[in-house]
C-alpha positions in Angstrom: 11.0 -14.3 42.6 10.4 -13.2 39.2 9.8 -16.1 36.7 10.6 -14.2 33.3 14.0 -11.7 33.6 13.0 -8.7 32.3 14.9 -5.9 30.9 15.1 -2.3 29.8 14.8 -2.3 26.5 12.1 -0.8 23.5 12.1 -0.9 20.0 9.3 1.1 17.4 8.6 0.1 13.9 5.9 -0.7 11.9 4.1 -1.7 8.7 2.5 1.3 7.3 -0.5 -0.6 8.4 0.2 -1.2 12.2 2.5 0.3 14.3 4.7 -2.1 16.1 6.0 -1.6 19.8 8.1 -4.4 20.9 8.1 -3.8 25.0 10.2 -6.2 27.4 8.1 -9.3 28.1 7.7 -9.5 31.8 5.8 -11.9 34.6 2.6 -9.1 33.9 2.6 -11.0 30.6 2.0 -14.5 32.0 -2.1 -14.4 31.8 -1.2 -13.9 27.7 1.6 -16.3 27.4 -1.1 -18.9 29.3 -3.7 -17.9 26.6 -1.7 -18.4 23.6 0.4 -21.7 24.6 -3.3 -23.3 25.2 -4.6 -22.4 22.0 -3.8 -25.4 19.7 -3.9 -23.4 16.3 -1.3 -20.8 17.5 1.0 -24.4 18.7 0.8 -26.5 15.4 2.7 -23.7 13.8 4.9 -22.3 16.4 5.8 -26.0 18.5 7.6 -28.9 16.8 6.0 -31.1 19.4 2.7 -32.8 18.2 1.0 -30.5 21.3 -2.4 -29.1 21.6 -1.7 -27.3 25.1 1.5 -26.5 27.5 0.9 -26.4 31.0 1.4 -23.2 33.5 5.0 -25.1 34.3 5.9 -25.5 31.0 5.0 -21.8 29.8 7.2 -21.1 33.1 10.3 -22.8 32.2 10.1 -21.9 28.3 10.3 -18.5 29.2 12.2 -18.8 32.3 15.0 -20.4 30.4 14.9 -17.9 27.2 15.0 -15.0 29.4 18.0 -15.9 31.0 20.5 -16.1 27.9 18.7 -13.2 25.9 15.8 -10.2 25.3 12.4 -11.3 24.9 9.7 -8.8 24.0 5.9 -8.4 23.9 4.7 -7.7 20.5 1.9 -4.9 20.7 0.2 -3.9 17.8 -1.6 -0.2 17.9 -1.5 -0.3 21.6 -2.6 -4.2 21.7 -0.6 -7.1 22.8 -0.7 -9.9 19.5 2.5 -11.9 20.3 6.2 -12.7 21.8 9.3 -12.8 19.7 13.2 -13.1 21.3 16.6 -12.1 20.2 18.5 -14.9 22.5 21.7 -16.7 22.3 22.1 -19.8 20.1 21.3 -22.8 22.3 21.8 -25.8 19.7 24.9 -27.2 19.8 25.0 -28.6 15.9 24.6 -25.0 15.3 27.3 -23.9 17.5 29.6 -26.1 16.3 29.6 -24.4 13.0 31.4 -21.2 13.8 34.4 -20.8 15.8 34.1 -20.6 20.1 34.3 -16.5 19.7 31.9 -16.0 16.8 28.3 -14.0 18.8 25.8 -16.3 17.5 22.0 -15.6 18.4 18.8 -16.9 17.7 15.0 -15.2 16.4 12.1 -16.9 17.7 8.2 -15.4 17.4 4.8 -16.0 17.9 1.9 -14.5 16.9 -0.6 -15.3 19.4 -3.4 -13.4 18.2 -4.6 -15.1 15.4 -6.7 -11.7 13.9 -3.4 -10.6 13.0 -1.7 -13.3 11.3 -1.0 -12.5 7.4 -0.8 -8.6 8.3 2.9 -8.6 7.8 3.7 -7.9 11.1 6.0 -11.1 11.8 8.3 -9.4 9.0 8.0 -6.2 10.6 9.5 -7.3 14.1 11.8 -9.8 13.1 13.3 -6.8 11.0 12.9 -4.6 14.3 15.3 -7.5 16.1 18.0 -8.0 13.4 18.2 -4.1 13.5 18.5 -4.2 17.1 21.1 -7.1 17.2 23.8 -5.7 14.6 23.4 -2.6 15.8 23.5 -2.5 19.5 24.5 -6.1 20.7 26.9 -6.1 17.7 26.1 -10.1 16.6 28.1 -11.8 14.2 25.5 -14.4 12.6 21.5 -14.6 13.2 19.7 -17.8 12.7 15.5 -18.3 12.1 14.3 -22.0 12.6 11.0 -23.3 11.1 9.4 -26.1 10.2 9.0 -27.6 6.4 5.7 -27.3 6.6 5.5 -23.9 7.8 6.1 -21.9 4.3 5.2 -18.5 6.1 7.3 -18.8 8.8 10.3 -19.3 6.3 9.0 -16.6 3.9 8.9 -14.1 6.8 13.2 -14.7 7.8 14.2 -14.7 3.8 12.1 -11.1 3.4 14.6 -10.0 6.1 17.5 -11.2 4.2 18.0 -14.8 5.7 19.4 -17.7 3.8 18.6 -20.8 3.9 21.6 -23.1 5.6 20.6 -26.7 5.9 17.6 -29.1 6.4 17.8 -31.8 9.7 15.3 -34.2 10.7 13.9 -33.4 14.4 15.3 -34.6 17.4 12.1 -36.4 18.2 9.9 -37.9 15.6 7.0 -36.1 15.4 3.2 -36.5 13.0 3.5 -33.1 11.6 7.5 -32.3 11.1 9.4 -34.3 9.1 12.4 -31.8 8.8 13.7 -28.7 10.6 14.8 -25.8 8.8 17.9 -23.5 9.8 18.1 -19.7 7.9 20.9 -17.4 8.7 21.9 -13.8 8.1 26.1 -13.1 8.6 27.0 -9.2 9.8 28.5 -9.2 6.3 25.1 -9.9 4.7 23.2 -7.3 6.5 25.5 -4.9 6.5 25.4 -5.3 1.9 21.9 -5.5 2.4 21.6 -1.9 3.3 24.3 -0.4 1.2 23.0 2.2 -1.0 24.4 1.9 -4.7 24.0 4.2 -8.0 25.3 4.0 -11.7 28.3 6.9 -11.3 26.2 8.5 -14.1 23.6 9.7 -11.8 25.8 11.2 -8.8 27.4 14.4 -8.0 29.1 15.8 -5.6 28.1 18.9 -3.1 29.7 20.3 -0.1 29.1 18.5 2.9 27.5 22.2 4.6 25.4 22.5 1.7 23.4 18.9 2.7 20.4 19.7 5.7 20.0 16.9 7.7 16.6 15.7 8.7 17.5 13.4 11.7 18.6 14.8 15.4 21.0 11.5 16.5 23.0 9.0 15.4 22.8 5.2 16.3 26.7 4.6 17.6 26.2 1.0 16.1 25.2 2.3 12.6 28.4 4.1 13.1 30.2 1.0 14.0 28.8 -0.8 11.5 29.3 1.6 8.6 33.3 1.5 9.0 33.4 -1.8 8.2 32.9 -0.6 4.2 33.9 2.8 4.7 37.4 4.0 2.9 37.9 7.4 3.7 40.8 7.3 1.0 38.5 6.4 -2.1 35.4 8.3 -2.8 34.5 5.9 -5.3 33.3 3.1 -2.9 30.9 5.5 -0.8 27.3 5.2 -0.9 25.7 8.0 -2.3 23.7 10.5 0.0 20.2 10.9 -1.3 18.8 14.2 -1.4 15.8 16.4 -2.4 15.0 19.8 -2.5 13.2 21.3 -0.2 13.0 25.3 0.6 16.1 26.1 -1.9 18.3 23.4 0.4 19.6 20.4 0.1 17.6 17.6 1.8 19.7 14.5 3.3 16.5 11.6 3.0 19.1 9.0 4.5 23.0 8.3 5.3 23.2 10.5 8.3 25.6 8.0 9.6 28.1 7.9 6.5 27.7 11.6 6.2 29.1 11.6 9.6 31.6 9.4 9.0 32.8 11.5 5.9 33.2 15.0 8.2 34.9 12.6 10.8 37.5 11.8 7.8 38.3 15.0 7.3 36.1 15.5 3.4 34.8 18.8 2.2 32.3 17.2 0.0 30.1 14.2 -0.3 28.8 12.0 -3.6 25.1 12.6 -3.5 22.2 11.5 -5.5 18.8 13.0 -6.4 16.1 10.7 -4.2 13.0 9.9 -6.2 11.7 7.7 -3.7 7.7 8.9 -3.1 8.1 10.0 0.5 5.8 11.6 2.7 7.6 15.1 2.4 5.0 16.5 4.8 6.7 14.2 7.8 10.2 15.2 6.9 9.2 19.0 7.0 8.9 18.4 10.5 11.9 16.5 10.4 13.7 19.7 9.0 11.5 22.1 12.0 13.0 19.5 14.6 16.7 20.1 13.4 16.2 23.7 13.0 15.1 24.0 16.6 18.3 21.6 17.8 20.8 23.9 15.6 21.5 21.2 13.1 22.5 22.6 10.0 24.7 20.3 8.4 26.6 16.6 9.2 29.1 19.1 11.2 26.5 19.3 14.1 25.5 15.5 14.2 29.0 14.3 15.2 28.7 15.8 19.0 24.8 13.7 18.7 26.2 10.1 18.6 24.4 8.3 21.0 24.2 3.8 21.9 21.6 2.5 19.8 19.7 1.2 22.8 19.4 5.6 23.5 18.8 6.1 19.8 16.0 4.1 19.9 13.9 5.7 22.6 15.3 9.7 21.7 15.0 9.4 17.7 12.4 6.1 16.7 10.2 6.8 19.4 10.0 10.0 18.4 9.2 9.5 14.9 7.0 6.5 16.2 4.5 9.5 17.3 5.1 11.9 14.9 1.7 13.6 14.4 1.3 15.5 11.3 -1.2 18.2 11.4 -3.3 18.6 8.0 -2.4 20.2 5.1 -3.5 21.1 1.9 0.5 20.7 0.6 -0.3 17.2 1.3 -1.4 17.5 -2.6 2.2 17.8 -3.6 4.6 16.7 -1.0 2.8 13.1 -0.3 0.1 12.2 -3.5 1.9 13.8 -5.8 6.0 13.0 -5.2 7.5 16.2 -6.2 9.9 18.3 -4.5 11.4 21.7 -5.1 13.2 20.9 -8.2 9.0 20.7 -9.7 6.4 23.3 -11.1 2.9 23.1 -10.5 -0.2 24.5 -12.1 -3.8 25.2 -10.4 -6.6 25.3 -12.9 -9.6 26.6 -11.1 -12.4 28.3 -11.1 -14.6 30.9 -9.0 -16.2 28.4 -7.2 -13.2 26.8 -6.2 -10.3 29.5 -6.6 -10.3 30.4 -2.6 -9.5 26.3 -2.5 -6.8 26.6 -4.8 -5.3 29.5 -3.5 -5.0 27.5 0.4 -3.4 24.9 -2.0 -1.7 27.2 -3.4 0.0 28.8 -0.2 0.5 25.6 1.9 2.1 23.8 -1.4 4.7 26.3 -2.3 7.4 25.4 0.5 7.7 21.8 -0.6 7.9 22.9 -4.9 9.9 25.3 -7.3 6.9 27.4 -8.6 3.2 27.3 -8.2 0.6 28.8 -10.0 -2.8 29.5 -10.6 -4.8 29.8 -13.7 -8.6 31.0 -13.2 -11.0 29.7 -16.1 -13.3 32.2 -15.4 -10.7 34.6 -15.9 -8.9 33.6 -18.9 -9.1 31.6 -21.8 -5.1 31.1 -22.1 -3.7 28.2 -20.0 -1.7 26.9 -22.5 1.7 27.4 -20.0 -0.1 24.0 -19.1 1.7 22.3 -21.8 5.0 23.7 -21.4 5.1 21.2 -18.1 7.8 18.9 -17.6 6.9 15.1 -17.3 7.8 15.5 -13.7 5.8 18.7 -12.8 2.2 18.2 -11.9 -1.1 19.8 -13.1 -4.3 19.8 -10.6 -7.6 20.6 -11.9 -9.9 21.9 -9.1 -13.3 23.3 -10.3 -16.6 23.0 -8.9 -19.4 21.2 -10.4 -20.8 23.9 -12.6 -17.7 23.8 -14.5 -17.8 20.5 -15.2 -21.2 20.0 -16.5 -21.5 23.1 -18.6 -18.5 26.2 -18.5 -15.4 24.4 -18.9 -16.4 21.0 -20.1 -13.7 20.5 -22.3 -11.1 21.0 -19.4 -12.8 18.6 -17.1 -11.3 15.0 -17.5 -11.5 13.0 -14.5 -9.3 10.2 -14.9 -7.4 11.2 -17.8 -5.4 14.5 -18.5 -6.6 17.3 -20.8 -4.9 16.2 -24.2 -1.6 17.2 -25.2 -0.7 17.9 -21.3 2.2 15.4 -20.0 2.3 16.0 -16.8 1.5 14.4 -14.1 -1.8 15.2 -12.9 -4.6 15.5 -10.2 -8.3 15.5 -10.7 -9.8 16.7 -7.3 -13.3 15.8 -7.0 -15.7 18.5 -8.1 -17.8 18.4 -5.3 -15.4 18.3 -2.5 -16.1 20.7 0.3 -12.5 23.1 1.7 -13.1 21.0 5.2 -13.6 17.7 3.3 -11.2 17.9 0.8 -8.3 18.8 4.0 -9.8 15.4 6.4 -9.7 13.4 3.5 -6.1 14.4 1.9 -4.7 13.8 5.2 -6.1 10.3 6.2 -3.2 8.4 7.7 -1.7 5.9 5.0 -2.5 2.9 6.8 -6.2 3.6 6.5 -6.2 4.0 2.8 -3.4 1.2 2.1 -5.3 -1.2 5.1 -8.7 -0.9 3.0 -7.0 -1.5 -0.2 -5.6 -4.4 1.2 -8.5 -5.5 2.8 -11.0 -5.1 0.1 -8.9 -4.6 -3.6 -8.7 -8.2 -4.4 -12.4 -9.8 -3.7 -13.2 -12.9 -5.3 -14.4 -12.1 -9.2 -16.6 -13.8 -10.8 -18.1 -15.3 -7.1 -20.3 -14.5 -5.1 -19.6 -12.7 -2.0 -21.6 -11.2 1.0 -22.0 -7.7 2.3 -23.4 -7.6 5.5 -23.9 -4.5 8.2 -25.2 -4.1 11.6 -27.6 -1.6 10.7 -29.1 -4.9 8.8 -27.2 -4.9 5.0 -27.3 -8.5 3.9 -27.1 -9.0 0.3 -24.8 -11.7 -1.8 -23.9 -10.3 -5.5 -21.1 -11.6 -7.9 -18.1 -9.2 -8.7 -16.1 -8.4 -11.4 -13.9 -5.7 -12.8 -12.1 -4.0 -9.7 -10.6 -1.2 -9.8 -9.2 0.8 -7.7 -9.1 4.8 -8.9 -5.3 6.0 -8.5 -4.6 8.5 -5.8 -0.9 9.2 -5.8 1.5 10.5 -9.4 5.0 8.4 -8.3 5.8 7.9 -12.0 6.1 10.8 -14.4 2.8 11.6 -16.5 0.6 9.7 -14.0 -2.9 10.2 -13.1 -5.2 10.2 -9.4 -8.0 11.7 -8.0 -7.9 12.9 -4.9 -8.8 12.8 -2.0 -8.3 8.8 -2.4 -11.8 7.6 -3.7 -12.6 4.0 -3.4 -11.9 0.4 -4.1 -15.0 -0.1 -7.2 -16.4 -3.3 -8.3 -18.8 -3.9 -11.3 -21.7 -6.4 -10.7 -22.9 -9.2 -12.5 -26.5 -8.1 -13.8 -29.3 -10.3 -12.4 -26.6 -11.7 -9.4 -27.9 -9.4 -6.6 -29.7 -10.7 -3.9 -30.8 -9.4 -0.6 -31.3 -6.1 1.2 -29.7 -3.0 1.5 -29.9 -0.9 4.5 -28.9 2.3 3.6 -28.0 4.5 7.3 -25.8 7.1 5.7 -26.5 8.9 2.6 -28.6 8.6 -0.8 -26.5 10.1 -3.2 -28.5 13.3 -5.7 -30.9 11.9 -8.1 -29.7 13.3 -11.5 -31.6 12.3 -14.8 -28.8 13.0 -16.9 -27.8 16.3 -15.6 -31.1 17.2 -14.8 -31.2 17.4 -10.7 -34.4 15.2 -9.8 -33.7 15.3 -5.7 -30.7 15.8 -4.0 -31.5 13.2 -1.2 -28.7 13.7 1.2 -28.1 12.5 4.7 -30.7 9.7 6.2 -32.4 10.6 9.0 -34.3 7.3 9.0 -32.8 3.9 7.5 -33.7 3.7 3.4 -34.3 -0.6 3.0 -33.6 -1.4 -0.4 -34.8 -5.1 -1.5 -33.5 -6.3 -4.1 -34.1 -9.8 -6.2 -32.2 -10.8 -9.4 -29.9 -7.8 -9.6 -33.1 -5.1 -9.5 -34.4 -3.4 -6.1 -38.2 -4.6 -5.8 -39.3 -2.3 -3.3 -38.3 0.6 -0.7 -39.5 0.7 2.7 -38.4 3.2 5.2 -39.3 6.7 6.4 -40.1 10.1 4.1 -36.2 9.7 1.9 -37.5 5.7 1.6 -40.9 7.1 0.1 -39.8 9.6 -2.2 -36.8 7.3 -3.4 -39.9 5.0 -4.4 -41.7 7.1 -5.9 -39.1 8.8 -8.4 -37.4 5.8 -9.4 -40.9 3.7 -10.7 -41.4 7.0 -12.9 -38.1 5.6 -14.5 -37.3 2.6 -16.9 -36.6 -0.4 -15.0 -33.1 0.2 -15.7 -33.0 2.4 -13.3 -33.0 0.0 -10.1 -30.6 -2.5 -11.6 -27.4 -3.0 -8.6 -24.8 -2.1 -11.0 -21.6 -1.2 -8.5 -19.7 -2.1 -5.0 -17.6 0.3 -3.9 -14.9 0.9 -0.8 -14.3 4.6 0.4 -10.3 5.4 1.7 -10.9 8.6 2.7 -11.3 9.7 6.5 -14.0 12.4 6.4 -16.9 13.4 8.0 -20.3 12.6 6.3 -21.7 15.4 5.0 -24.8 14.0 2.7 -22.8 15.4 -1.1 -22.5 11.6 -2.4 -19.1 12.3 -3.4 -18.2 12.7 -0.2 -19.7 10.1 1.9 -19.0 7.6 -0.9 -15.0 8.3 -0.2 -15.3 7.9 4.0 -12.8 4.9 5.1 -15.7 2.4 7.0 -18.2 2.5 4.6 -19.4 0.9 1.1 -21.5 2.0 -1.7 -23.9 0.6 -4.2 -24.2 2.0 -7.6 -27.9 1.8 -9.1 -28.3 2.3 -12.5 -26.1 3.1 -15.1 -22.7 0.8 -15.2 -21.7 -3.1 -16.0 -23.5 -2.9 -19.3 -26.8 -1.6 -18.0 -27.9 1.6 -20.1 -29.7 3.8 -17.9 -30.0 7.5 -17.7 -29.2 7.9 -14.1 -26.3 6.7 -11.6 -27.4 6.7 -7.8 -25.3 5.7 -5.3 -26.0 4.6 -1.7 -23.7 4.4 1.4 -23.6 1.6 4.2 -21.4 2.0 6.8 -20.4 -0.8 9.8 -19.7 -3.6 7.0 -18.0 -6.7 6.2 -17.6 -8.7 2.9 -17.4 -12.2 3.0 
């Protein structure tokens, strides 16, 4: 006999970060549920009970019990198990005794057992996940979340998801570490305002409900449900606004398949709708749009026979955008860094070097915009049509290196637009190769946003400590983080693509330790005089340094000419002056503006920077590290 009852059902989410598969906890799950109710930092926050362990009996009747009067999941995190969470009904009966014998009342409980993964934002992410799940298919009338007063997180993660806090009680049971328990609820009512979709009447209008595309295949019969509850298909003036964007000359529906629905159901010709300037990933609904085309949905007309129980409409529409691959494109330029849709323009400047680039930009982009163009420098001298672009259109600058240290100086700005442009624009790095430039625009989000994360707010002004396995172990002091922009959201903004790096200045004299470089020494340039081009390692380059300034250079043939140049130079020339973080996923290719970008690795800047005047900047990768 089966000590947990299982059940059938699956929900998908995520973080941006992780992906997020809750899966129906099951007697298979025991060994994990052993491991984490014996581990006495994972029970001071998640047991009341002044506990360091719970015994195989007790992990069988917690669960026994809770599986019984509700769902209880597996939390698995990219394909890992992390943690438990359940949607079960309300057990307490001073809770109970607050609503009426009828009212559904239910209970979230979690734990996150795997202890890597605390602070990741994952507890937000599922308990979001089960509140979806409740309202929409078990159709709930009031959620509660119970904490502790000590545990701050815990209550943070419930009022992200719209909980509010209810009442304070003193424990059952006196206990060292909880002096009061700590009761958060979310009504049907309040979840159901929480997702309404409002905008001043000044920025809707109205189109006909066959001129809207949908980019969704089913609709969630609780959403439906749900939805009524608001819905007055006399008065126009209480609807939520559809939000749209433009893509291939149509009408884009981003969101309110469901209301859309419910408007054809009641009988309206048209819809109030509202231009979406949310950033989304356009590239994703593309395939969205492919999808619908494929299932003959044109309009809301051909969603009503595709209403489905949430329970299906979680495995036959979230799965399926749970693994939605999206192959790379150039157009990722425009339709994810750069926020536009078709209502935008965009302008190419180029060059010969780079105009067969710029044209694959060019050809890939012009789906997801109004107009795109190209201007060739080496053509022309007349780009002014660059200054007759809107705030919201978008100017990319894509010329190779030649360009930018001698032919087109002038038009070369890196982190600032040409003056007198006010568009948005996008620098893409000069020396950026076709099959670098396509792996690194189309590195998953949660690579570049994890290593932001991860590495955008070290310590300033402290030392900290980069270690590798090839054998890195150095201690500097930080300051002066920046991270270089890689996305225009706002109108007139700037980036440089593909995303670059999380940069650090360093304290002079702070640096202590050695570098082993196992990547790539970046080109030697004495002002723009080419010196060496260095390039890939075929041997590991040791740097030691003492006092902020590399002493020696041991290492194979690279290590030895390294040496050799840089003791022709002033000693300013082997001062640590940088940290940096690539974001990019790309294959190492020994151009230091490549392999300084790759997700996995970090750089060192030597030379010019953080007040040191030097006439050279080298750079040198490290990949396998960790800052402390």
């Amino acid at each position: 006999m089966s000590i947990i009852n299982t059940h059938d059902i699956t929900l998908y989410g995520g973080t941006g970060e992780y992906d997020i598969i809750l899966r129906p906890l099951c007697d298979d799950h025991l060994p994990l549920l052993y491991k984490w109710n014996t581990d006495p930092d994972v029970l001071y926050w998640s047991d009341g009970d002044d506990v360091q362990a719970h015994d195989a009996d007790t992990v069988h009747n917690i669960y026994g019990k809770s599986s019984q009067t509700g769902f209880c999941f597996i939390v698995e995190v990219s394909g890992s198990p992390v943690g438990e969470c359940w949607l079960c009904k309300m057990n307490l009966k001073r809770i109970l005794e607050l609503h009426p014998d009828t009212t559904d009342v239910r209970r979230i409980d979690m734990v996150i057992g795997e202890k890597a993964y605390w602070n990741k934002g994952i507890g937000t992410a599922l308990v979001r996940m089960l509140v979806d799940y409740a309202y929409n298919s078990e159709y709930v009338d009031v959620l509660y979340g119970m904490t502790f007063d000590f545990n701050e997180r815990s209550r943070r993660v419930f009022e992200k998801c719209g909980f509010q806090f209810v009442m304070r009680e003193a424990p059952a049971e006196t206990s060292a570490k909880v002096r009061e328990e700590v009761f958060l609820r979310l009504t049907r009512a309040e979840y159901i305002g929480c997702r309404r979709f409002t905008v001043p009447p000044e920025k809707t209008f109205e189109l006909l409900l066959t001129d809207i595309q949908p980019s969704q295949l089913w609709i969630s019969e609780g959403k439906l449900w749900l939805a009524r509850d608001w819905f007055n298909p006399a008065d126009k003036a209480t609807f939520d606004p559809i939000p749209v964007k433009l893509y291939k000359d149509r009408y884009l529906m981003t969101d309110g398949h469901t209301r859309a629905v419910l408007a054809k159901q009641a009988g309206w010709e048209t819809v109030p709708v509202a231009w979406d300037d949310d950033p989304f990933d356009m590239l994703a609904y593309s395939l969205d749009v492919e999808w619908c085309d494929e299932a003959g949905i044109y309009s809301a007309a051909d969603l009503s026979g595709r209403i489905v129980s949430h329970k299906d409409y979680e495995t036959l529409w979230r799965k399926r955008c749970h693994y939605l691959e999206i192959p790379p494109s150039y157009a990722a330029i425009v339709a994810r860094y750069g926020g536009l849709d078709g209502r935008r323009n965009v302008i190419i400047l180029t060059d010969n070097t780079m105009l067969e680039a710029a044209q694959l930009i060019q050809s890939e982009s012009a789906l997801f915009v109004k107009k795109i163009d190209i201007i060739n420098l080496d053509d022309t001298d007349d780009y002014s049509t660059i200054y007759t672009l809107a705030p919201d259109d978008l100017l990319i600058l894509h010329v190779g290196i030649e360009s930018w240290t001698d032919k087109h100086r002038k038009m070369a700005h890196a982190f600032d637009k040409p003056e007198g442009v006010v568009a948005k624009y996008i620098c893409i790095r000069p020396t950026v190769t076709p099959r670098a430039l396509l792996e690194g625009l189309n590195t998953p989000y949660e690579v570049t946003d994890g290593m932001i994360k991860r590495y955008g707010n070290l310590p300033t002004d402290k030392p900290v400590r980069v270690t590798s396995k090839p054998g890195s172990d150095i201690t500097l002091t930080t300051y002066e983080p920046w991270t270089i922009p890689y996305t225009t959201y706002a109108p007139g903004a700037n980036a440089y693509l593909p995303p670059a790096e999380v940069s650090y200045s360093v304290r002079p004299g702070s640096a202590n330790g050695v570098i082993v470089v196992n990547v790539t020494v970046g080109e030697l340039r004495v002002h723009a005089d080419l010196i060496d081009p260095f390039g890939l390692v075929d041997e590991p380059v040791v740097l030691r340094v003492e006092n902020g300034e590399i002493i020696d250079i041991t290492g194979g043939i690279m290590a030895q000419k390294l040496k050799t140049e840089l003791w022709k130079l002033p000693d300013s020339c082997r001062k640590i002056v940088e940290l940096g973080i690539g974001l990019s996923r790309m294959t190492s290719s020994g151009i230091i503006g490549i392999d300084e970008s790759i997700a996995g690795t970090c750089h060192f800047g030597v030379g010019r920077g953080s007040g040191n005047n030097a006439p050279i900047h080298l750079d040198v990768v490290v990949s396998e590290f960790s800052i402390n």
